[in-house]
N, C-alpha and C positions, 0 to 999 in steps of 0.2 A: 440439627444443632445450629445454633445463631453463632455467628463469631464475635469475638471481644466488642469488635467494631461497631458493628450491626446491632447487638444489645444496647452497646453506647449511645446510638442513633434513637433507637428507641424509647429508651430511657428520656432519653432530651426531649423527642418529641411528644410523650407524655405528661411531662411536667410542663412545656410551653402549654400543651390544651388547658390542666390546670390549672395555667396563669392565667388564661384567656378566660376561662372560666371563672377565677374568681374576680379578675378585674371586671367581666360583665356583672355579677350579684353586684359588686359596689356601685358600678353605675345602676343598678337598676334601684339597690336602695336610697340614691342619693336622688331618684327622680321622684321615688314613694318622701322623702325627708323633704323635697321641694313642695311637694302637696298638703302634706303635714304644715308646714313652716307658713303657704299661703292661706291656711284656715286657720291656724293658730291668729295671725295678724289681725282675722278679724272677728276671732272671741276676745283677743284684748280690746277691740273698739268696742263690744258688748259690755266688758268686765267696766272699762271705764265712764258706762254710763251711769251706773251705778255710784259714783262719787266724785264724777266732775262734769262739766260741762265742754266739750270739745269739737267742735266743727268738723265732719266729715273732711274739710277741704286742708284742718291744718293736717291731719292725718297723711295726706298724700303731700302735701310741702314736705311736711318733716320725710316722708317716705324719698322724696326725690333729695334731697337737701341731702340725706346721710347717702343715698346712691351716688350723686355725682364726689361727696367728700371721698368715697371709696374710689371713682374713677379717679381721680386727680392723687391720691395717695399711688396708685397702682403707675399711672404716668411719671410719677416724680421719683419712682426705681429705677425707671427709663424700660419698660417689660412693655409698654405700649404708649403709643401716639395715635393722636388726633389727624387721619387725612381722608378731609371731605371729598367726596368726589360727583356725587350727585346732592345737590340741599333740597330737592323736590323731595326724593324717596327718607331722605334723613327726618326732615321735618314735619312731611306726613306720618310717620312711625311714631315720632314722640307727640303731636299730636291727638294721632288717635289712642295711644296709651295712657295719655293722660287723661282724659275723658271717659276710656275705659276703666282707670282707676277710680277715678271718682264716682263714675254711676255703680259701681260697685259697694264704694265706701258707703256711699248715702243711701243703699239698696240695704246693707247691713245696719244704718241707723233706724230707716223706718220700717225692715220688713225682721227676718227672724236671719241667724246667721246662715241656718240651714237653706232656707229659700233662696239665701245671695250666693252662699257658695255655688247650691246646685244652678241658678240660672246661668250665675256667670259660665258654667262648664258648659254653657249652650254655643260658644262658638265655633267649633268644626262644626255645627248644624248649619251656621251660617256662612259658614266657609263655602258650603257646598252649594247653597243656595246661591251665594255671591256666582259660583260655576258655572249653576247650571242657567243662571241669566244672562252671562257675558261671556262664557266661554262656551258656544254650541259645539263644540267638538267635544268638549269634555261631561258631555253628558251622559248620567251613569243610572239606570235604571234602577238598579240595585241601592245606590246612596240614595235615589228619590224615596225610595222606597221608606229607606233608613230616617231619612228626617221627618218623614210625615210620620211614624212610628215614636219617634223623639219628641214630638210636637204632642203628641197623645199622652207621653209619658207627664213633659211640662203643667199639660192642665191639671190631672191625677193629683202632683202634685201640689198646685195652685189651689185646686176647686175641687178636693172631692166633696161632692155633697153640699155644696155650697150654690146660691142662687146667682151670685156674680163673681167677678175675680178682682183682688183687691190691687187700686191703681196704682200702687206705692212699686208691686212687685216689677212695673214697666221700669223702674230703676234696674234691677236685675237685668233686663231683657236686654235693656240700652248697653249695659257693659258686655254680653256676648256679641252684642252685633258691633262695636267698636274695638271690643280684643278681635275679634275677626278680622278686622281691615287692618288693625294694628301686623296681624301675622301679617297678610298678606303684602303688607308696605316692607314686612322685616324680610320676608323672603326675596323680595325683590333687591333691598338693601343690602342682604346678602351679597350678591353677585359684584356689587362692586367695593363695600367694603367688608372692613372687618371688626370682630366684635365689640372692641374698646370704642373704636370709632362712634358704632350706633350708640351703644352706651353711655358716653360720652355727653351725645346728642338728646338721646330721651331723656336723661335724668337732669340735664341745664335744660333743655329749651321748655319743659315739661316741669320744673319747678319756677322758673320764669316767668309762665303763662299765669301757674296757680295764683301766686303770688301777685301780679296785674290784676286778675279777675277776685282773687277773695283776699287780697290783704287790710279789707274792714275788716275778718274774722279771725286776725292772728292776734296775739299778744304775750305778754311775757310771763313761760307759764310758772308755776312752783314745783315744789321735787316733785312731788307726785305726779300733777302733770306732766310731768319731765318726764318723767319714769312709763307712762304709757305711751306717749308718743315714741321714746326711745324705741320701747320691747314693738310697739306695732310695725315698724320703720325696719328692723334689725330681724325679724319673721320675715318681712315683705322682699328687705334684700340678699337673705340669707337663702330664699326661697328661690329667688330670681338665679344668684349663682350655684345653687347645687343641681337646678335645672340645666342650668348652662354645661356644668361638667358631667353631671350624669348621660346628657344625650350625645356625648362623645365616643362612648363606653356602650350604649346598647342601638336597635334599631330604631330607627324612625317611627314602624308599627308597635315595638314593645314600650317606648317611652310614652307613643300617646296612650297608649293602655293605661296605663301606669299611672300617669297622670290623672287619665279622667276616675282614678278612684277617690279622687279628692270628693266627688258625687256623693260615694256609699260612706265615705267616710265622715261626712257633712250630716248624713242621714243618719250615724250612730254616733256621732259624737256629742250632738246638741245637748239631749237631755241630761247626758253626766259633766260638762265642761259648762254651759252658760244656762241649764235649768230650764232650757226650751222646750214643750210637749213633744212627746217622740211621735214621730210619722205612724197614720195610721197605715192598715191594710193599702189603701188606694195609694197613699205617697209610698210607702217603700213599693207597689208595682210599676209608680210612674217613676222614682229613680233608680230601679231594673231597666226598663225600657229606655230611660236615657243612654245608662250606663252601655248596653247591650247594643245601641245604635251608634255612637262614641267609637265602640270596639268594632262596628262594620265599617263605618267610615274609614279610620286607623288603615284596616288591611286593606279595603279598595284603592287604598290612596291615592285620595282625591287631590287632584292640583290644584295651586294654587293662581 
């Protein structure tokens, strides 16, 4: 027999598991809503081909422009400040994110949304690659293993059956291998600041740039334009912070998981949301094989 006490104990420690437990489903739904939210961004740049005319590059302006409005609304509650401490790793990060945006964006103007999504998820392929050519310690037979399998998977989907591979899709490729460095700059960003700070940083220096490099292809759009750029921008950053809280709440390996089902979900969503031909046999085995290599990287956890 339990005493009053000891039941009480129990009791409690029960319902804390509970807690814990449902606080992880929310984070893990919020890192599955963050994957949703960055595909979604870019069947809107799909939908709005369709009845306007819009530069891949205002897309990521407007995309950075409503980020940093968000930083600077969240500063002026006084909940976060800006303190630089290294501008090497700050500025490399926004940088390569923005470039990894864009080859992204213009990857979805000229290839299929399905093609952009699934290349873009090639970065932890390249993560690891990055590893295993400048980190000799961190060399992992198994993740080799993994990314030459993922590379198998990429072409499947690129070229089943096909005599060449179409060059447009090197836009895709170019956004995994710069969201890659992009992580790797933010890991390292990490350590000495913190998260408003980088954000801060990516979303000004990184709409900044755009804006220097393509502002022959902005202008002033109409509601409707207005209206896509808004919904792409408001997907893109809604995407970025539910990633942000969700990976508070679960693991490291269950969030990359988690993530990379933006892959399978890129591979079933086309044909009913933007009218894309659905993958045949060869691509949904080459985005299994992505996905399934994604998932080995995740748990060998590869450094960065």
């Amino acid at each position: 027999m339990f005493t009053p006490a000891l039941n009480g104990c129990i009791m409690m420690h029960r319902d804390d598991v509970k807690r814990e437990r449902f606080i992880a489903l929310l984070g893990a739904l919020a890192v599955f809503a963050s994957a949703f939210c960055f595909y979604m961004s870019t069947t809107v740049i799909r939908w709005s081909q369709e009845r306007t005319v819009i530069d891949p590059a205002f897309f990521v302006f407007a995309r950075f422009l409503l980020g940093f409005g968000v930083v600077c609304a969240v500063q002026a509650t006084g909940k976060g400040r800006v303190r630089p401490r290294n501008l090497h790793l700050l500025i490399g990060r926004a940088i390569a994110n923005t470039v990894a945006v864009y080859c992204f964006y213009k990857s979805v103007d000229l290839t299929s949304v399905a093609e952009a999504n699934i290349l873009n998820m090639t970065y932890p392929l390249f993560i690891a690659l990055f590893s295993w050519f400048f980190l000799r310690d961190q060399r992992d037979r198994v993740a080799t293993v993994a990314v030459v399998v993922a590379f198998a998977g990429v072409w499947l989907i690129l070229s089943p059956g096909r005599v060449g591979v179409n060059l447009n899709n090197l836009w895709g490729l170019a956004s995994g291998i710069f969201a890659a460095a992009a992580i790797i700059y933010l890991n390292l960003s990490r350590r000495q600041h913190d998260t408003h700070t980088i954000l801060a940083f990516m979303f000004g220096v990184g709409g900044l740039l755009v804006l220097v490099i393509f502002h022959d292809r902005f202008f002033i759009p109409n509601s409707l334009e207005l209206a896509y750029l808004a919904a792409c921008s408001a997907f893109g950053i809604g995407g970025q912070y539910l990633l942000t809280v969700g990976f508070r709440y679960v693991s490291a390996v269950e969030g990359s998981v988690i993530s990379s089902t933006r892959i399978l979900l890129a591979a079933l969503c086309g044909p009913f949301l933007v009218g894309e031909p659905a993958l045949g046999l060869a691509g949904w085995l080459g985005a299994i094989l992505l996905f399934a290599a994604n998932v080995v990287l995740a748990v060998r956890k590869v450094r960065y």
